[in-house]
Residue frames as a rotation matrix with the C-alpha (Angstrom) as fourth column:
UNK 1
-0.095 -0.677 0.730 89.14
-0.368 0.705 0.606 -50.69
-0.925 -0.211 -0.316 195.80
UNK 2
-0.229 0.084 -0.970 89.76
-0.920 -0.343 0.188 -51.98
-0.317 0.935 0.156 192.49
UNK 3
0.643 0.626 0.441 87.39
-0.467 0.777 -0.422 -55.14
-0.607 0.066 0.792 191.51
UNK 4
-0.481 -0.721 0.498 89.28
-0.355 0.680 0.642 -58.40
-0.802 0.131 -0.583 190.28
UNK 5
-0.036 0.603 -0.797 87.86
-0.954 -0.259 -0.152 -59.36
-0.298 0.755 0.584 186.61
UNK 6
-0.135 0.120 0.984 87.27
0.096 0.990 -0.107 -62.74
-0.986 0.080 -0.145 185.40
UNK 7
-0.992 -0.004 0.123 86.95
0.115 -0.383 0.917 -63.20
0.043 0.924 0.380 181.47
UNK 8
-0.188 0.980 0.059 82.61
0.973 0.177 0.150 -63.12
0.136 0.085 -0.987 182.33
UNK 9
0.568 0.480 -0.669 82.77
0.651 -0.759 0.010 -59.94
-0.503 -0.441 -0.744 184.20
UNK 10
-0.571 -0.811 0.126 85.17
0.417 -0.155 0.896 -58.70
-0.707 0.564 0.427 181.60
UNK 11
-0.885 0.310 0.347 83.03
0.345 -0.064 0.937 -59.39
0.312 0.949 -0.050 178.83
UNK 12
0.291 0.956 -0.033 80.32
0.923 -0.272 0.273 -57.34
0.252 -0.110 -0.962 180.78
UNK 13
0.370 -0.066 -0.927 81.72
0.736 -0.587 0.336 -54.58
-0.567 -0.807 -0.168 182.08
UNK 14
-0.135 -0.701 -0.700 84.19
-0.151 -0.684 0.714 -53.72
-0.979 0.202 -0.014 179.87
UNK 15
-0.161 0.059 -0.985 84.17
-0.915 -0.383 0.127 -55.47
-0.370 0.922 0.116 176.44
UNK 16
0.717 0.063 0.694 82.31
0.321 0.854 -0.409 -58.86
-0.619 0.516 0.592 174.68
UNK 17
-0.294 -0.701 -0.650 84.81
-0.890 -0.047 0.454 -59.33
-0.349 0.712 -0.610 172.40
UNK 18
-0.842 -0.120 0.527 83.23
-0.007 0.978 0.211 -62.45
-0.540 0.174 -0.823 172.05
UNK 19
0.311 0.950 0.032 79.88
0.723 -0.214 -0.657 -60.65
-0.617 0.228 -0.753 170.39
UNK 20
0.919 0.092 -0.384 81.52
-0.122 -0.858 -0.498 -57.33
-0.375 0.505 -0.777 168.86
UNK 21
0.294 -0.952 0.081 84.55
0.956 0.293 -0.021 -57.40
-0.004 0.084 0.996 166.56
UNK 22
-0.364 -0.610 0.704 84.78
0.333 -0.791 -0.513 -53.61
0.869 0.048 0.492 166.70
UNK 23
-0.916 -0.112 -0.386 85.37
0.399 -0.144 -0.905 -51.69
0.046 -0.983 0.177 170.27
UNK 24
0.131 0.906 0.403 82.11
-0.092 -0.394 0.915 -51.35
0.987 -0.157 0.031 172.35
UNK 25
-0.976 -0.197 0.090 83.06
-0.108 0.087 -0.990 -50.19
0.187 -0.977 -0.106 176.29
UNK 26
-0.244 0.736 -0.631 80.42
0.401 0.669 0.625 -51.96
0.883 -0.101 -0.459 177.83
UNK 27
-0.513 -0.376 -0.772 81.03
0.857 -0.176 -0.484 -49.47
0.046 -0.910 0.412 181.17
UNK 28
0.656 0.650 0.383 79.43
0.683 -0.728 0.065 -46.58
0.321 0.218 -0.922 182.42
UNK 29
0.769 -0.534 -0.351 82.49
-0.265 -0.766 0.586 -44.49
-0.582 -0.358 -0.730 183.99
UNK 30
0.650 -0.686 -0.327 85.66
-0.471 -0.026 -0.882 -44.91
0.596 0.727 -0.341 182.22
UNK 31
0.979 -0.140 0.148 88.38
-0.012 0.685 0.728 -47.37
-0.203 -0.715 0.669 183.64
UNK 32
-0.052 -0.997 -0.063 92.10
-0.908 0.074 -0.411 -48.23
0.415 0.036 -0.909 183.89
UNK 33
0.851 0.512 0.119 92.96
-0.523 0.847 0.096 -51.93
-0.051 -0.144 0.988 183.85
UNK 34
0.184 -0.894 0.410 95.82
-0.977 -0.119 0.178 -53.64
-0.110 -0.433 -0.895 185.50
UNK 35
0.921 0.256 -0.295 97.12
-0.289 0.955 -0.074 -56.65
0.263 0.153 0.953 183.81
UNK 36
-0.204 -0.865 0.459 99.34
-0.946 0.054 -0.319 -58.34
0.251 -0.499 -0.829 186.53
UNK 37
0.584 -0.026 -0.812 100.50
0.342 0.914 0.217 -61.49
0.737 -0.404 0.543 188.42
UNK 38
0.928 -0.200 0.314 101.31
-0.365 -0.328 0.872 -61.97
-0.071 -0.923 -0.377 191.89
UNK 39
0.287 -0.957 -0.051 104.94
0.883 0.244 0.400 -63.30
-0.370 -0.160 0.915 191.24
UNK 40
0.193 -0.689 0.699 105.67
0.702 -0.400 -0.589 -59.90
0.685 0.604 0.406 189.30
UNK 41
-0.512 -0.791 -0.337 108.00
0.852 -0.517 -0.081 -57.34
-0.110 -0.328 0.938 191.00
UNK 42
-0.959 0.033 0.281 107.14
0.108 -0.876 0.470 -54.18
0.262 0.481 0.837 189.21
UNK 43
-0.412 0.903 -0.127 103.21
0.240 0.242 0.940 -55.36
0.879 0.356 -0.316 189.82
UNK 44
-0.248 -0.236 -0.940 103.84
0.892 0.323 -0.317 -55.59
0.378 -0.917 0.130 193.32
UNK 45
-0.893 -0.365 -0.262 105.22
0.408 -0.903 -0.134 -51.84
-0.188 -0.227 0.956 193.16
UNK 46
-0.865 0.488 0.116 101.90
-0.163 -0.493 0.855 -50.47
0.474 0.721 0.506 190.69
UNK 47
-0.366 0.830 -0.420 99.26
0.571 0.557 0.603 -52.01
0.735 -0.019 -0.678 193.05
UNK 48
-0.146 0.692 -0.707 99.03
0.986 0.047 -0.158 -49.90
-0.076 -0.721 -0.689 195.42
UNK 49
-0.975 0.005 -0.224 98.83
-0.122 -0.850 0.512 -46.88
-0.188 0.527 0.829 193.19
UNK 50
-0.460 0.888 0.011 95.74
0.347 0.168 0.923 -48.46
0.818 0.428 -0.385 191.84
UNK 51
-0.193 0.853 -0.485 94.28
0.919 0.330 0.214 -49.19
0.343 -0.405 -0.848 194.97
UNK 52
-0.475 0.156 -0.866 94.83
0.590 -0.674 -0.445 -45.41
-0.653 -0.722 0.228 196.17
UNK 53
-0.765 0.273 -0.583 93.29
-0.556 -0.736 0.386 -44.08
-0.324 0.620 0.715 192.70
UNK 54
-0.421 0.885 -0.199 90.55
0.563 0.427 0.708 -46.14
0.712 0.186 -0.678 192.81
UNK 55
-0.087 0.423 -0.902 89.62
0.940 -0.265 -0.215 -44.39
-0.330 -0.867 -0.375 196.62
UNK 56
-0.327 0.158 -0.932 90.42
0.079 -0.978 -0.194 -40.84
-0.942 -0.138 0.308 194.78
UNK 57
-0.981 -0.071 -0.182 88.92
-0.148 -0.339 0.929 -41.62
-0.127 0.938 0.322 191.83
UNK 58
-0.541 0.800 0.258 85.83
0.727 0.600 -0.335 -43.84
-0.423 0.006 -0.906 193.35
UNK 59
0.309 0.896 -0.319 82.58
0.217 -0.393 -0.894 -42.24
-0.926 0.207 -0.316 190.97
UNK 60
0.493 0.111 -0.863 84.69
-0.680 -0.569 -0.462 -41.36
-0.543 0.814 -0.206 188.04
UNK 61
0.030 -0.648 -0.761 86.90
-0.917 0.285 -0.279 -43.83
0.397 0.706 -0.586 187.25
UNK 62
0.713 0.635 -0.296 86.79
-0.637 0.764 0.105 -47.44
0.293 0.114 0.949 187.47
UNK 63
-0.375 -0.912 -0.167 90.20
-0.912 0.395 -0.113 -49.64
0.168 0.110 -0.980 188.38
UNK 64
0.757 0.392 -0.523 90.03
-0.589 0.757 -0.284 -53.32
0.285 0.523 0.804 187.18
UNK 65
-0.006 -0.888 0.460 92.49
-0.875 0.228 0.427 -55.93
-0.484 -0.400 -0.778 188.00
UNK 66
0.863 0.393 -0.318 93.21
-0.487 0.813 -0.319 -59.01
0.133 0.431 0.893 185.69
UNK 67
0.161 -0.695 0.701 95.50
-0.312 0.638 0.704 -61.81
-0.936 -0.332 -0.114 187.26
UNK 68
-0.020 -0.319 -0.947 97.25
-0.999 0.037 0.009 -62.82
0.032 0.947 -0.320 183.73
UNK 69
-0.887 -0.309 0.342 97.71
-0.364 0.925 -0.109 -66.51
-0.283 -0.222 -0.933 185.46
UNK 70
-0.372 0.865 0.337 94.42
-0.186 0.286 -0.940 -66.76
-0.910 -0.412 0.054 185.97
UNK 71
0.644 0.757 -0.109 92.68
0.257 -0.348 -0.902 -65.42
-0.721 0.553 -0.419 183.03
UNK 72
-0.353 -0.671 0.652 94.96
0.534 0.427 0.730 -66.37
-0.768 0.606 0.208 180.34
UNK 73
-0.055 0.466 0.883 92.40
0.997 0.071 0.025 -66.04
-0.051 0.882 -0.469 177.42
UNK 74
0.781 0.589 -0.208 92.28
0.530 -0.801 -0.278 -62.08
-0.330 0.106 -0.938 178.12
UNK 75
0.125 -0.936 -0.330 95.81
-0.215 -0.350 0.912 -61.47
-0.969 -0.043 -0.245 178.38
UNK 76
-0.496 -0.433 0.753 96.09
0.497 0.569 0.655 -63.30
-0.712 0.699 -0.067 174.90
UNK 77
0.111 0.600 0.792 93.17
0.977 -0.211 0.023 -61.54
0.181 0.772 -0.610 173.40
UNK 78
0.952 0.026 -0.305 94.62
0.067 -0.990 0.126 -58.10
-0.299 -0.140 -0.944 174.44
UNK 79
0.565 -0.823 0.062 98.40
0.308 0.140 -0.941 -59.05
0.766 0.551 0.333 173.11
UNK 80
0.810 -0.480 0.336 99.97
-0.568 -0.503 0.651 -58.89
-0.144 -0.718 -0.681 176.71
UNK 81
0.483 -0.819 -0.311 103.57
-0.087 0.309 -0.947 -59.51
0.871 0.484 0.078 176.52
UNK 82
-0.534 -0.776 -0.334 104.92
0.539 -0.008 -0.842 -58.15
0.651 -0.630 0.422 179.43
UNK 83
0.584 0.628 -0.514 103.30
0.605 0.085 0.792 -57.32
0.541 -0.774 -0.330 182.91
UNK 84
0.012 0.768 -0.640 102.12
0.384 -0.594 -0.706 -54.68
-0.923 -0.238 -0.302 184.46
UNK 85
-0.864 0.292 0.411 100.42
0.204 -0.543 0.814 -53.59
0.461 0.787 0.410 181.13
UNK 86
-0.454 0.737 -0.500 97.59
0.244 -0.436 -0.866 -50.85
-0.857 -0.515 0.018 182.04
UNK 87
-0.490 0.430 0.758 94.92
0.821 -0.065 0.567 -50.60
0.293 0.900 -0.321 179.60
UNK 88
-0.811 0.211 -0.546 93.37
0.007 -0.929 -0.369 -46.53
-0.585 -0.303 0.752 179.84
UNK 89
-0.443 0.698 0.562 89.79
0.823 0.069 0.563 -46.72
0.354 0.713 -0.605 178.48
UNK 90
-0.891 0.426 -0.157 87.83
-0.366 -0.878 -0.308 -43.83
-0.269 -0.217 0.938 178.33
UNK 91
-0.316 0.862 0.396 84.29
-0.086 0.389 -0.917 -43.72
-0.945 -0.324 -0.049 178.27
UNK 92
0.946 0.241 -0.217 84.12
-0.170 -0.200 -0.965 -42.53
-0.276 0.950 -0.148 174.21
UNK 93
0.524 -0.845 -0.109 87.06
-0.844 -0.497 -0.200 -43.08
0.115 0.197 -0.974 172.21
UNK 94
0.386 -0.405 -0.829 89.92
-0.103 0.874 -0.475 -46.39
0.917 0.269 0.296 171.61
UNK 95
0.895 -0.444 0.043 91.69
-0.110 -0.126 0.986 -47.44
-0.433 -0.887 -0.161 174.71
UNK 96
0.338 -0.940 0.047 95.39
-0.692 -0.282 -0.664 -46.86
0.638 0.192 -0.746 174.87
UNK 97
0.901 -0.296 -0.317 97.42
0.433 0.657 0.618 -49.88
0.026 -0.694 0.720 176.64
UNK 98
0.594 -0.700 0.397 100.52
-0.541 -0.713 -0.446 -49.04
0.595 0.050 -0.802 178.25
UNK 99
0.676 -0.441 -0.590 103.43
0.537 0.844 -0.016 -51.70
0.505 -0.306 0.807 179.49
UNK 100
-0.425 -0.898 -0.113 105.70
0.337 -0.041 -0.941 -51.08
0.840 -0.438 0.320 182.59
UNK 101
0.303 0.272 -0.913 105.04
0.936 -0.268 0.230 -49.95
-0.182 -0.924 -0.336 186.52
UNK 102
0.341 0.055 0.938 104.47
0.237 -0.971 -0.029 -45.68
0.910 0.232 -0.345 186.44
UNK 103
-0.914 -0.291 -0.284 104.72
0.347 -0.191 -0.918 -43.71
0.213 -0.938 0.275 189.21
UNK 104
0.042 0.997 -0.065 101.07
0.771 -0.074 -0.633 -42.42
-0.636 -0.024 -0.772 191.01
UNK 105
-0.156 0.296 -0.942 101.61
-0.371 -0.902 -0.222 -38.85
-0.916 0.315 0.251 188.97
UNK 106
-0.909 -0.145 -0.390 102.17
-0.416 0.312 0.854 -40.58
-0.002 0.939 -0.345 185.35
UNK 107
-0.692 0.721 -0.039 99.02
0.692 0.678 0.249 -42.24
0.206 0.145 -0.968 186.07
UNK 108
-0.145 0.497 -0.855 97.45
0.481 -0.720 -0.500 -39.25
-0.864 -0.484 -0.135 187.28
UNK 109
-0.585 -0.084 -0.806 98.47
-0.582 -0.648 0.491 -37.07
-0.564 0.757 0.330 184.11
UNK 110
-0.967 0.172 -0.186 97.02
-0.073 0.514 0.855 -40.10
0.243 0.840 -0.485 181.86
UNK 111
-0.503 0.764 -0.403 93.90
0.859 0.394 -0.326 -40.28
-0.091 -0.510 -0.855 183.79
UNK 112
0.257 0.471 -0.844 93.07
0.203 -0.880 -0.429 -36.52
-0.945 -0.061 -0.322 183.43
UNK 113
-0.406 -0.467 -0.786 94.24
-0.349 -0.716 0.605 -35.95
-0.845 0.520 0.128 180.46
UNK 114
-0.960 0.180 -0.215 92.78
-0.013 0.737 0.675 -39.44
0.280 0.651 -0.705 178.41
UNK 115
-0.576 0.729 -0.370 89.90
0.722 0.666 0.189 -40.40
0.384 -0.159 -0.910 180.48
UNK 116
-0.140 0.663 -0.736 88.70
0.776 -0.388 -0.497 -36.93
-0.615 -0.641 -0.460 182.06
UNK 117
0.078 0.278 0.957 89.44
0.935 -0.353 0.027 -35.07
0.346 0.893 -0.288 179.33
UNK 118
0.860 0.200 -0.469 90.51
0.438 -0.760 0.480 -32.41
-0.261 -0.618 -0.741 181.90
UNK 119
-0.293 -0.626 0.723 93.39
0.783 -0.591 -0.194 -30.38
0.548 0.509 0.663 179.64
UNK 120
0.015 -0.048 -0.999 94.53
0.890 -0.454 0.035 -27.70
-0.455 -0.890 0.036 182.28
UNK 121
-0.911 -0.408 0.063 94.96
0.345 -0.667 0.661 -25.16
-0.227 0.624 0.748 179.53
UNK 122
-0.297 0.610 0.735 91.72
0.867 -0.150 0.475 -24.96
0.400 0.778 -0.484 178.29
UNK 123
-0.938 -0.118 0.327 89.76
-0.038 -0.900 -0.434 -21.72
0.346 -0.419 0.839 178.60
UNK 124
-0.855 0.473 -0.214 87.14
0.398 0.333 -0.855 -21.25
-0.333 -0.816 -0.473 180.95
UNK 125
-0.698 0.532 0.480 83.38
0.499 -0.120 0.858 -21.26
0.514 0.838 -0.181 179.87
UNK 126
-0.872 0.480 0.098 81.01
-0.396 -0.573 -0.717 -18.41
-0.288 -0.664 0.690 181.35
């Protein structure tokens, strides 16, 4: 199930921004972070994608939830405009934000491809 975030558990889990001015993921699995509100449509539609790729991701990937109402100051210090924006952190490496409601595969492909680093091409090591 994917864990609601406050700006405290934010700035533990994922990133002090109030301590570091360059990115330091504060996490130990890599994550995908869902900045929504409960009036939004589209949010409505994207939540329960999360909550089923949190159950088939549970051990590798993290899913976050951050109520924009709530928790203003993050939304502002991440430049959210518009809602559902999905931040894709990997464990090494910049996170990538992304603005609009996906379907579950688009989130799939970005998850394996950003955050597992699983590239179906690759060749196989003996």
């Amino acid at each position: 199930m994917a864990e609601h975030l406050t700006k405290q558990t934010f700035l533990e889990k994922v990133f002090n921004y109030e301590k570091n001015r360059e990115w330091k993921f504060e996490g130990e699995l890599p994550c995908v972070i869902d900045f929504y509100a409960d009036w939004c449509g589209p949010c409505k539609m994207v939540a329960p994608i999360i909550e089923d790729l949190s159950k088939e991701y549970d051990g590798k990937v993290n899913f976050y939830k951050v109520d924009t109402e709530q928790e203003q100051e993050l939304a502002a210090a991440f430049g959210i405009r518009s809602i559902p924006s999905l931040l894709f952190i990997p464990k090494d490496g910049k996170p990538q934000m992304a603005a609009g409601a996906f379907p579950k595969n688009t989130f799939v492909e970005v998850i394996e491809k950003e955050l597992l680093n699983n590239v179906s091409d690759t060749a196989s090591v003996n």
